[in-house]
TORVEX-212254 format. One record per atom (N, C-alpha, C, O): residue in one letter; x, y, z. Coordinates in steps of 0.001 Angstrom, whole numbers, padded with zeros to 6 digits, always signed. Layout:
# residues N
AXYZ...
END
This chain:
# residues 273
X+029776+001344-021753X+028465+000836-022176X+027649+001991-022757X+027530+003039-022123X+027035+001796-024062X+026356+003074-024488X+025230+003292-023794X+024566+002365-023330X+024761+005164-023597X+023638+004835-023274X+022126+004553-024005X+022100+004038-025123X+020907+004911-023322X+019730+004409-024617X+019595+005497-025643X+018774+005469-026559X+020403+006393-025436X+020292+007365-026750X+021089+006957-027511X+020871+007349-028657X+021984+006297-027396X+023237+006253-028502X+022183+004604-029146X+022835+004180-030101X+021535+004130-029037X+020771+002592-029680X+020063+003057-030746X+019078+003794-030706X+020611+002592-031714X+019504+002637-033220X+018720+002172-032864X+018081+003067-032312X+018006+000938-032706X+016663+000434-032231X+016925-000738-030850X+017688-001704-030818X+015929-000195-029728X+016337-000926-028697X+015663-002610-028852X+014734-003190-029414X+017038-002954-027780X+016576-004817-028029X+017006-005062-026329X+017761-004367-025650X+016406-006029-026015X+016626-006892-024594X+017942-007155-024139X+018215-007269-022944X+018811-007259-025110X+019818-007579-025059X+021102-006616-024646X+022183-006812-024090X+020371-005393-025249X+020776-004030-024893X+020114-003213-023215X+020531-002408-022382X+018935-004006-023446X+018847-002786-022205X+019184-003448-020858X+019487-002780-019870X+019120-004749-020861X+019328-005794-019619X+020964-005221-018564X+021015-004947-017365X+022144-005213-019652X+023082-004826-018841X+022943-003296-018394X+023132-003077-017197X+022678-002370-019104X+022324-001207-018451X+021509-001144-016911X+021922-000800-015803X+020264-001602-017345X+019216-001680-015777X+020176-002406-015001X+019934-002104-013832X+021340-003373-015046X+021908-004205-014029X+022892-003369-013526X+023171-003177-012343X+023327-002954-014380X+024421-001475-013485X+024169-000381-012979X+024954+000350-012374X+022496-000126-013314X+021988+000749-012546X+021909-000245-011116X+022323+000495-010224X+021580-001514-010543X+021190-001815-009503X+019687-002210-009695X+018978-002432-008714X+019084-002317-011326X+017691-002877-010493X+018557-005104-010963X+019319-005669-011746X+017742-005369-009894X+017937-006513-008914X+017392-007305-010017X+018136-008059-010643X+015931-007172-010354X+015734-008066-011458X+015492-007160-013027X+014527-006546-013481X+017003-007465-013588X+016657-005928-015026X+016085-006960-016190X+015370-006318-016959X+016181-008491-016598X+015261-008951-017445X+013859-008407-017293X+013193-007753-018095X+013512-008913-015841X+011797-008855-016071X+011438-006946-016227X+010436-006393-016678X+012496-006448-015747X+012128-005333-016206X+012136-004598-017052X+011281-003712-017021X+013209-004642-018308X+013456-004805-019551X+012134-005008-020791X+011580-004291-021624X+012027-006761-020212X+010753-006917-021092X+009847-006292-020550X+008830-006387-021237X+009672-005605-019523X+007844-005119-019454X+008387-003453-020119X+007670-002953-020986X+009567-002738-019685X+009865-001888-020519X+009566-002162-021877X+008853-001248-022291X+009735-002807-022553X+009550-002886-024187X+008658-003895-024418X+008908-004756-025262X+007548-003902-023714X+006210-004426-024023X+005156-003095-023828X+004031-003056-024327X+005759-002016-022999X+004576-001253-022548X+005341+000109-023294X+004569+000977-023702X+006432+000276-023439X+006351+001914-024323X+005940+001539-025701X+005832+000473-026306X+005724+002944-026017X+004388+002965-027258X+005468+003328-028298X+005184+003389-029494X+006857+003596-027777X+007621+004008-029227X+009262+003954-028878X+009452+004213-027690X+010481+003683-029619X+011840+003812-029068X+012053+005309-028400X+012898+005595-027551X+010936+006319-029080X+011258+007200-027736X+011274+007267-026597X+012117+007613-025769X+009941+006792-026546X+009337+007103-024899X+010465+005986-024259X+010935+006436-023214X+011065+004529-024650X+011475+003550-023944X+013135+003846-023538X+013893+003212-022804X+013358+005150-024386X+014693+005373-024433X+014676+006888-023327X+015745+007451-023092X+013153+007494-022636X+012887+008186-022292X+012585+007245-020711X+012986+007473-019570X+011934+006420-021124X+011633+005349-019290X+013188+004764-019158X+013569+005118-018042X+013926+004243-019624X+015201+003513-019554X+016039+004706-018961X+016863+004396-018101X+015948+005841-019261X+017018+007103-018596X+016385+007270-017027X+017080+007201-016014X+015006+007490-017042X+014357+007588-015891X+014862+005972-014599X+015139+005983-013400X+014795+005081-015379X+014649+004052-014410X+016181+003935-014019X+016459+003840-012824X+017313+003937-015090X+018808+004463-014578X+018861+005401-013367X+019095+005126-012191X+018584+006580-013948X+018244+007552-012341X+017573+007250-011105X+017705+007879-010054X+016636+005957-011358X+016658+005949-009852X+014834+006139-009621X+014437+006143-008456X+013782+006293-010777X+012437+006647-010702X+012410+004735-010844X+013070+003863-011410X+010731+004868-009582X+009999+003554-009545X+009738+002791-010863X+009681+003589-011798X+009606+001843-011145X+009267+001208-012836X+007997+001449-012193X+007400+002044-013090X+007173+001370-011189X+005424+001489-011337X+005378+002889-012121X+004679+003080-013116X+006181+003794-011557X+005783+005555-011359X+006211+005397-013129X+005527+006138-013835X+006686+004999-013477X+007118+005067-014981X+006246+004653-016340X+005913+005351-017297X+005931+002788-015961X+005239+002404-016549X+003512+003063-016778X+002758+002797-017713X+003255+003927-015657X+002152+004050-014724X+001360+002695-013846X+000267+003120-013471X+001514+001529-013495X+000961+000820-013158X+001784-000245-012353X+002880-000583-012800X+001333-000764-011245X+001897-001616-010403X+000653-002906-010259X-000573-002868-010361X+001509-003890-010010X+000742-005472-010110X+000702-005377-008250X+001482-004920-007415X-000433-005964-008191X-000956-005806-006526X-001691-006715-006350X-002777-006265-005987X-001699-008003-006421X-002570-009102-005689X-003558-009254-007255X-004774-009061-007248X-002970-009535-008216X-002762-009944-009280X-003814-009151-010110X-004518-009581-011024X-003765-007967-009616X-004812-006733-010278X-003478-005388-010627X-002714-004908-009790X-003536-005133-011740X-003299-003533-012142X-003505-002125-011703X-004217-001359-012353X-002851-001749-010533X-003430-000501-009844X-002437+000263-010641X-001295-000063-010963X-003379+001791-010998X-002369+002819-011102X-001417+003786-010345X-001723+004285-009262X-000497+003967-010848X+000375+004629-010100X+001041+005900-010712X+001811+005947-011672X+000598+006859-009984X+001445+008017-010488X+002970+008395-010191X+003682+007657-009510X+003370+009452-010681X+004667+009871-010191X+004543+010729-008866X+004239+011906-009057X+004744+010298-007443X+005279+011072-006265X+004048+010306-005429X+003472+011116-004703X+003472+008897-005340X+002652+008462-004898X+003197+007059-004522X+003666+006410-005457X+003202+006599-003513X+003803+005734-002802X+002860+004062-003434X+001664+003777-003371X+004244+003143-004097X+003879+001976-005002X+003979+000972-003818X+004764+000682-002916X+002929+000647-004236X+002117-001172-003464X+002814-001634-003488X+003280-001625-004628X+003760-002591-002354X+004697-003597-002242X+004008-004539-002027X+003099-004540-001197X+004378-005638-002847X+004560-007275-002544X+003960-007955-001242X+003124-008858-001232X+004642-007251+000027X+005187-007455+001179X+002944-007213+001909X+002399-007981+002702X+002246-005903+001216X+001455-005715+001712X-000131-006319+001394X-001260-005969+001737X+000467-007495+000490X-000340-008591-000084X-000802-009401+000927X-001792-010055+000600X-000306-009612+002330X-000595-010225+003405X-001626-009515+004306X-002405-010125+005038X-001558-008065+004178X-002643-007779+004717X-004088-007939+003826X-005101-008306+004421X-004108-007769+002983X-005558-007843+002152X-005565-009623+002277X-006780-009712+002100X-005325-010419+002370X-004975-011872+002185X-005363-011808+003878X-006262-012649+003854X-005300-011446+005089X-005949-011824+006316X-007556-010723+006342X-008647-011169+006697X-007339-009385+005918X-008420-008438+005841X-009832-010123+005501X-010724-010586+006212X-009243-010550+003898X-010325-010842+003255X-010746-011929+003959X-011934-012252+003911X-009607-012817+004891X-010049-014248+005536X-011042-013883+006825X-011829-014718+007272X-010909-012480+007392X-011517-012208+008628X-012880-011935+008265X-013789-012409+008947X-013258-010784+006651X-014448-011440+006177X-015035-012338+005892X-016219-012357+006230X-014548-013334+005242X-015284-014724+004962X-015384-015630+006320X-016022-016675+006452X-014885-015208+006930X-014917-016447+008224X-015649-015054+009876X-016128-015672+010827X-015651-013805+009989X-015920-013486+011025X-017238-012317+010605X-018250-012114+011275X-016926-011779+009538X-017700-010634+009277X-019082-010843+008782X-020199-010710+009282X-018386-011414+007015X-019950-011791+006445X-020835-012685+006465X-021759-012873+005673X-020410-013505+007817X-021952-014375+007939X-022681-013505+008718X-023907-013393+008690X-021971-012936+009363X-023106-012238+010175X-023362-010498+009776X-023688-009543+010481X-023101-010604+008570X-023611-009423+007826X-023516-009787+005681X-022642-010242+004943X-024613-009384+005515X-024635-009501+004274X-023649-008810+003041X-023664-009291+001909X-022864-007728+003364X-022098-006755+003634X-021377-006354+004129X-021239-007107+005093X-020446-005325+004234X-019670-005199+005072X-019091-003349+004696X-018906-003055+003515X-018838-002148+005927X-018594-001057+005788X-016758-001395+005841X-016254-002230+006592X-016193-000757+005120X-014565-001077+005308X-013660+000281+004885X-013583+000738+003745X-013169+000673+005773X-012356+002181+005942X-010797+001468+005353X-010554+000297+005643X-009935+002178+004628X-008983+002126+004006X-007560+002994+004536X-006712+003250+003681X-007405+003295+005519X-006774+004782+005652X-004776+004515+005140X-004094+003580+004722X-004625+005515+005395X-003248+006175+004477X-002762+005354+002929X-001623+004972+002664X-003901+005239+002113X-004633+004251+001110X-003418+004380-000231X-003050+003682-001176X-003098+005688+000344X-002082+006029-000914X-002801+005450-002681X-003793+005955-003207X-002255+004711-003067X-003204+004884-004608X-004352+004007-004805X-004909+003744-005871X-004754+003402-003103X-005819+002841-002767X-006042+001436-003434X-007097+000904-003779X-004159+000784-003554X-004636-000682-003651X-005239-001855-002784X-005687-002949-003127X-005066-001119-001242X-005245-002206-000642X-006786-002383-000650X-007204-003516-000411X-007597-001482-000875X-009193-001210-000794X-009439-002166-001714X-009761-003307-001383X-009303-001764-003014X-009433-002323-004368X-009137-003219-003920X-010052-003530-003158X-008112-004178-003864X-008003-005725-004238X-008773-006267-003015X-009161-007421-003200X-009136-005684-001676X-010115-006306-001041X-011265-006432-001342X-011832-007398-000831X-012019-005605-002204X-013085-005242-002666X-013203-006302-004211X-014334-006580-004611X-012054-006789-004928X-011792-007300-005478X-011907-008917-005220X-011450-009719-006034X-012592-009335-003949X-012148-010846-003153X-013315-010640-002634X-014063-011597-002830X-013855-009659-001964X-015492-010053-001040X-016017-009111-001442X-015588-008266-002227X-017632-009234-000596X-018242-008278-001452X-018313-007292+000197X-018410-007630+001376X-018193-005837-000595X-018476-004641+000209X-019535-003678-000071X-019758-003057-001110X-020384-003662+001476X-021581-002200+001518X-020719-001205+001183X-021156-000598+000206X-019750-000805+001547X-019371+000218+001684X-017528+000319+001454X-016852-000522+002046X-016937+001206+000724X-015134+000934+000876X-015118+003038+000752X-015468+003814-000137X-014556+003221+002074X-013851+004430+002203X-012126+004743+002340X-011471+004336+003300X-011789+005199+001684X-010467+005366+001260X-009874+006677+001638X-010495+007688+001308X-008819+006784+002249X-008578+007932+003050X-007049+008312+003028X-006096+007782+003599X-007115+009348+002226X-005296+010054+002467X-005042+011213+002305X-005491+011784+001312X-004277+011867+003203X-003302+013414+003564X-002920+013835+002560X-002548+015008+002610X-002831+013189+001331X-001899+013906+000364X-002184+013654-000797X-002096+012568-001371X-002695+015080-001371X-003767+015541-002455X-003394+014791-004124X-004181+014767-005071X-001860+014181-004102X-001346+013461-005262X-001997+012001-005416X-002589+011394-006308X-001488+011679-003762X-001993+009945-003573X-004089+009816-003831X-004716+009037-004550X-004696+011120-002741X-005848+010817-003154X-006512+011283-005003X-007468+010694-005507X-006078+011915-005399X-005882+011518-007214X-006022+010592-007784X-007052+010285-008384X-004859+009852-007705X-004506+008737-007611X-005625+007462-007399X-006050+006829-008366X-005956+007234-006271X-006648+006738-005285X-008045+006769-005922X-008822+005830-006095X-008170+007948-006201X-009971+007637-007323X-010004+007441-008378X-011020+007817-008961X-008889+006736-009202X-009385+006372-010582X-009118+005228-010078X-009758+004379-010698X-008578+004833-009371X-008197+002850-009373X-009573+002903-008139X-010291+002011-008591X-010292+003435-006894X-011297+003006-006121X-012484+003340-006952X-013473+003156-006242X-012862+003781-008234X-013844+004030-008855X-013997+002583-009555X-015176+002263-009708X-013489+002078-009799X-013107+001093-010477X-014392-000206-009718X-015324-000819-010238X-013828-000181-008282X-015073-000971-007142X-016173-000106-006716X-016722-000651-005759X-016619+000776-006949X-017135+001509-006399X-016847+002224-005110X-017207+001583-004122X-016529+002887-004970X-015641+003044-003025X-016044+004611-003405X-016645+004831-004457X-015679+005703-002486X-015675+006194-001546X-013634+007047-001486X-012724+006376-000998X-013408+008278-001977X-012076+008649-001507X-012195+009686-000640X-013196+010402-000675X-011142+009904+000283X-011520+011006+000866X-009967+011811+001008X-008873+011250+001078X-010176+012942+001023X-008620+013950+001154X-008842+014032+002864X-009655+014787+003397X-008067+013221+003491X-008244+012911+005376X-007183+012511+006453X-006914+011404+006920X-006729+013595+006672X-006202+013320+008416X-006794+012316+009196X-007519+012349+010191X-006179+011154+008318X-006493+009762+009280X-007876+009808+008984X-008347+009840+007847X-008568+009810+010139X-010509+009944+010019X-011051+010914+009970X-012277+011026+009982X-010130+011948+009895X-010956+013341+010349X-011970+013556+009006X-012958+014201+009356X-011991+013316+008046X-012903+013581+006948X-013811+012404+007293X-014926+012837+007584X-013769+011595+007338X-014762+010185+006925X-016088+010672+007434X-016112+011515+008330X-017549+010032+006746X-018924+010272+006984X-018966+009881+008699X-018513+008803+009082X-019521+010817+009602X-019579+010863+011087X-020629+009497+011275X-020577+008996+012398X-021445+008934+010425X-022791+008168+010326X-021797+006827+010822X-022058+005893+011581X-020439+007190+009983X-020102+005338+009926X-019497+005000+011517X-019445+003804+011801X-019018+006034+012613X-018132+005716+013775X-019788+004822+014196X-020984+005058+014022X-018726+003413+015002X-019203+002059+015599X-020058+001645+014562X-021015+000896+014756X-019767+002074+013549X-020023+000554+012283X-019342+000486+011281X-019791+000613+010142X-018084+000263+011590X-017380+000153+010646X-016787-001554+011096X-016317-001809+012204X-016957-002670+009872X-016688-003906+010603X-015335-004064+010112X-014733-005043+010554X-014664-003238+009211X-013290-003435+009426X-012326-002132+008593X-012641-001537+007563X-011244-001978+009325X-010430-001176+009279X-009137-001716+008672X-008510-002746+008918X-008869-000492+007607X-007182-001836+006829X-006442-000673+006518X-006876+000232+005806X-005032-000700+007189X-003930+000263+007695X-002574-000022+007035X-001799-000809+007579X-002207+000684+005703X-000872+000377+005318X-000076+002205+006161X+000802+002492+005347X-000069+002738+006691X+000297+003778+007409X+002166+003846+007286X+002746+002762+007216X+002832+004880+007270X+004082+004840+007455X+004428+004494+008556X+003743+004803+009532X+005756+003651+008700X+006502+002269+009638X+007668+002820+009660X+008069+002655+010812X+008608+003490+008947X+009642+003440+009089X+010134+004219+010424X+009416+005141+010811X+011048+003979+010991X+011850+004917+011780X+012582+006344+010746X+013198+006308+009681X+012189+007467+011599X+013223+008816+010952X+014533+008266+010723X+014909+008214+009552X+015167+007917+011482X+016409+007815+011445X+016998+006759+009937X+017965+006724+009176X+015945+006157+010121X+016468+004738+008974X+016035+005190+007324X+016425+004641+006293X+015154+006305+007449X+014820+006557+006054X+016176+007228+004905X+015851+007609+003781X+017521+007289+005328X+018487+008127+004783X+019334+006504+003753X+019954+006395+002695X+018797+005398+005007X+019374+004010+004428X+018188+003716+003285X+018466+002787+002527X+017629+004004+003186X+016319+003238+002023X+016676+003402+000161X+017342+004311-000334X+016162+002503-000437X+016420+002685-001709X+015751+003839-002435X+014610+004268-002262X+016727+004277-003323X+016612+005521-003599X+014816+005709-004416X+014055+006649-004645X+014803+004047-004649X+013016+004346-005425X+012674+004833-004764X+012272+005894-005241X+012429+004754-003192X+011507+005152-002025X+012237+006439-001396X+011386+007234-000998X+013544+006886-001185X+013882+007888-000397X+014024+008726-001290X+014947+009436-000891X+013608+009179-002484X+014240+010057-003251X+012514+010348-004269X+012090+011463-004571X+011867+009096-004581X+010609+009407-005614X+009510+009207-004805X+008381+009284-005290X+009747+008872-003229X+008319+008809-002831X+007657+010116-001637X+008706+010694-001351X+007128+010457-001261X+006444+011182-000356X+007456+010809+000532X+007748+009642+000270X+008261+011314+001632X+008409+011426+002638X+007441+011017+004017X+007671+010558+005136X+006345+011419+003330X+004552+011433+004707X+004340+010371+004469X+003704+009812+005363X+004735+009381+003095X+004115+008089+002861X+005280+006894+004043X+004976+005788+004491X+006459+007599+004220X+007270+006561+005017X+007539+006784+006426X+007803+005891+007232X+007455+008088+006692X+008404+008494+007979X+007348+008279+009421X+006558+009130+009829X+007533+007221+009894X+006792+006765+011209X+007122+007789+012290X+006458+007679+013321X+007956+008686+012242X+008690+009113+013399X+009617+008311+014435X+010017+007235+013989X+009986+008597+015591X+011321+008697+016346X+011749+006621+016615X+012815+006061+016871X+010683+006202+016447X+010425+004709+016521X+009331+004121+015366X+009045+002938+015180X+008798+005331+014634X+008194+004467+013569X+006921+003566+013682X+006583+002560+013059X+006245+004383+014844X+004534+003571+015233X+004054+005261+015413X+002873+005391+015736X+004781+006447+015251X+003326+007744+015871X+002242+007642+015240X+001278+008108+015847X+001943+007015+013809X+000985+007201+012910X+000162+006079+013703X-001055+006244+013797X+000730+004993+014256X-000126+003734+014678X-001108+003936+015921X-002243+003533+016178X+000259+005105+016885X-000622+005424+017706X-002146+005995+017754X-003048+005552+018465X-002231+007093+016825X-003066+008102+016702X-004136+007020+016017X-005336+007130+016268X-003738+006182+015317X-005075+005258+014267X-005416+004345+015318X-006574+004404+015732X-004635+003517+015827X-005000+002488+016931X-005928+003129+018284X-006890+002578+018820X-005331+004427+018630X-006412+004826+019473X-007591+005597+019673X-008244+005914+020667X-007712+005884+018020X-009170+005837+017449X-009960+005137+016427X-010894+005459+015691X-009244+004027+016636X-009898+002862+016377X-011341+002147+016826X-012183+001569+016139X-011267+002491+018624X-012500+001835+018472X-013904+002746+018442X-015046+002364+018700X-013471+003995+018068X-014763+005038+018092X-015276+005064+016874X-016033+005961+016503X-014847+003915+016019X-015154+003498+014081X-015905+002290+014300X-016905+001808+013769X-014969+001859+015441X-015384+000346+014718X-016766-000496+015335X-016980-000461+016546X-017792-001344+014295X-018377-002118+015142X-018057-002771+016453X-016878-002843+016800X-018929-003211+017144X-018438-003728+018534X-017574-005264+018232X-016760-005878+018922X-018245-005573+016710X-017746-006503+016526X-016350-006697+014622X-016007-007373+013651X-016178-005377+015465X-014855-005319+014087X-013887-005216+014399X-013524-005127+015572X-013022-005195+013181X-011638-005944+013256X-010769-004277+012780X-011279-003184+012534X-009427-004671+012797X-008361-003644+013040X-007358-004723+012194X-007183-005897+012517X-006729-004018+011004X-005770-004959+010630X-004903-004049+010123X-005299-003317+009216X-003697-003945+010569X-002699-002939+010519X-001229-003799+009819X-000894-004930+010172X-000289-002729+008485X+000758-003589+008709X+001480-002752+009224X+001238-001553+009365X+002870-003622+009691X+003762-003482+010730X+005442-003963+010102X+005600-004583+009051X+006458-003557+010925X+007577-004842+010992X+007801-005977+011726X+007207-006286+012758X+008560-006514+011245X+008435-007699+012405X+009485-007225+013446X+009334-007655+014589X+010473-006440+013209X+010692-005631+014535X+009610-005208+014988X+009318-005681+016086X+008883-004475+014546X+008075-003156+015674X+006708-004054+015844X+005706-003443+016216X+006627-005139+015654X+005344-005796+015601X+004758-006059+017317X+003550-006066+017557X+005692-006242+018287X+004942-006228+019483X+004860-005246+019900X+003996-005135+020771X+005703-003942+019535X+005089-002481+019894X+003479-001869+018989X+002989-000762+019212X+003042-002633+018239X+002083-002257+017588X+000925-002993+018017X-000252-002667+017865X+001427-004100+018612X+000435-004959+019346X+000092-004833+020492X-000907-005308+021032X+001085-004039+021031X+000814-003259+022706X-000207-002160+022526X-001180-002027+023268X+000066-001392+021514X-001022-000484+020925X-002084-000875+020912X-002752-000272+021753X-002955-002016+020081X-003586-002465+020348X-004386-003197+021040X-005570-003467+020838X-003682-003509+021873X-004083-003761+023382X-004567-002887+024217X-005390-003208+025075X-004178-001847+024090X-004084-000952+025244X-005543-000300+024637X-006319+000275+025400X-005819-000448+023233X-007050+000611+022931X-008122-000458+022882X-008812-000508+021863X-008341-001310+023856X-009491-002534+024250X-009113-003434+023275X-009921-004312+023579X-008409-003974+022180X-009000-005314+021177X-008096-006055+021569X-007420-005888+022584X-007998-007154+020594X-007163-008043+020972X-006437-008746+019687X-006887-009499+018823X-005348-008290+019869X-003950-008076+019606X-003939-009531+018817X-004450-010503+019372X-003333-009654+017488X-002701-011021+017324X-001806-010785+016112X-002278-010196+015140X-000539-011212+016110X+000390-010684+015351X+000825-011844+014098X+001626-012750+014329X+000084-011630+012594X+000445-012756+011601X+001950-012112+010761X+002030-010963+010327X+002966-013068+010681X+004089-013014+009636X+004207-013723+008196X+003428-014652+007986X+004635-013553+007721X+004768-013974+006188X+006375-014262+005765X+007127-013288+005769X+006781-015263+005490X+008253-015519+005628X+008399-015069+003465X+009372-014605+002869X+007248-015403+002995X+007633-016106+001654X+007108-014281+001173X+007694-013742+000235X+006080-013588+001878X+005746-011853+001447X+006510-011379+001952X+006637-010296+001382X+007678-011489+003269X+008025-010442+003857X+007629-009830+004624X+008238-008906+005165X+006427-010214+004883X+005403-009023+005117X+004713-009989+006829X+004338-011134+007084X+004887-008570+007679X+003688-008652+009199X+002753-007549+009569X+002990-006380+009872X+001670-008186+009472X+000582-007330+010175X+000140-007907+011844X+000251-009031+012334X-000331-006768+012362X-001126-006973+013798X-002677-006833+013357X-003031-005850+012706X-003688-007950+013772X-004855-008094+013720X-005201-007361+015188X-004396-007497+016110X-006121-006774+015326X-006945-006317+016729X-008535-006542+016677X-009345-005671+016358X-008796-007661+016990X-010332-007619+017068X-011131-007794+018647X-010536-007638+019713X-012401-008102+018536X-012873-008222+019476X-012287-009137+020598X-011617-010155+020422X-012647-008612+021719X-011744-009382+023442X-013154-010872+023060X-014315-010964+022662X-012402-011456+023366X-013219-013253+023330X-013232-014253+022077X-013459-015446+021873X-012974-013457+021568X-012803-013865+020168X-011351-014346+019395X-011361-014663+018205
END
């Protein structure tokens, strides 16, 4: 099969079996957004070598689709999955139904935000006083302020909370946690988009794949209003170990799945509620 250098002028027809023998899963739809978005047969014969090797189509194209908004994405910055559309989709239901009647507004912390889609598309659905966005790693928060400028928000370069404004601990009415999940051990099995082009800090949970949950869950409630929420995602393996977490740091624990996203988060809000 030739490769995209050997193509006088590229066509769909040409690049479809290539991306399929590389292994991407769906190479039409990726094909056509390849040769809708390069600006010339160079650059597409320049993304088509990249995406063979094994680089993200977000990190390429620059841009990933996230809850039907355009976030940017750089190269070495961990791309918005599908799967984490379920958390902004309960974040936004716990505002409209628990938060903003009883506030006109709402303060909302973002942490390990990476290119800070989940902020954005929440901010994108209700309205926010306040969106702080928070990440360890000086590429992702980059990143993270041209797509949170966008809503107005707030980035911060932060060890979890250690940066965030001291004003906001016990008023913050909600907290939204895409944090690394994976187990050490399991990151050697992962697709090479993620074990090879992404941050390492963006995946590796440690020895069971909750240490990051621990440390956020049990300073959780020194942020949060008396009457705020905690919405963390998870696996649906590790989902009652993340919910024990949350238990244990006073809230109350409730664990939503998604059969059709993939995708489970643990809610922790107020005990009575």
């Amino acid at each position: 099969m030739p490769g995209p250098e050997s193509l006088a002028s590229p066509r769909f027809a040409d690049l479809v079996p290539m991306l399929r023998a590389a292994g991407c899963v769906f190479a039409e739809d990726e094909a056509q957004l390849l040769l809708s978005e390069a600006s010339s047969p160079a650059e597409l014969f320049e993304w088509v070598e990249r995406r063979v090797a094994g680089a993200p189509l977000e990190c390429i194209v620059g841009w990933a689709e996230f809850c039907g908004l355009r976030i940017a994405v750089d190269p070495g910055v961990f791309v918005p999955r599908r799967r984490t559309e379920l958390l902004v989709s309960e974040a936004a239901a716990l505002m409209l139904e628990h938060i903003a009647p009883a506030s006109s507004s709402a303060a909302v912390v973002d942490l390990c935000c990476g290119s800070g889609a989940v902020g954005v598309a929440l901010a994108s659905r209700v309205s926010l006083r306040e969106l702080h966005s928070a990440d360890i790693d000086s590429i992702a928060v980059e990143c993270a302020r041209r797509n949170v400028a966008t809503v107005g928000g707030h980035v911060h370069r932060s060890d979890l909370y250690s940066a965030l404004p001291a004003r906001l601990k016990q008023r913050v009415q909600l907290i939204v946690v895409n944090a690394p999940y994976v187990p050490t051990r399991v990151l050697p099995t992962m697709p090479p988009e993620a074990r090879i082009h992404e941050p390492p800090l963006s995946l590796d949970g440690g020895a069971d794949g909750l240490n990051l949950h621990r440390r956020i869950i049990r300073e959780a409630p020194e942020w949060l209003d008396p009457n705020g929420y905690l919405v963390i995602e998870t696996s649906e393996r590790q989902a009652a170990g993340t919910a024990s977490l949350v238990a244990a740091a006073g809230l109350a624990p409730r664990i939503v799945h998604s059969e059709e996203l993939d995708g489970t988060i643990v809610v922790g809000g107020p005990r009575g509620q």
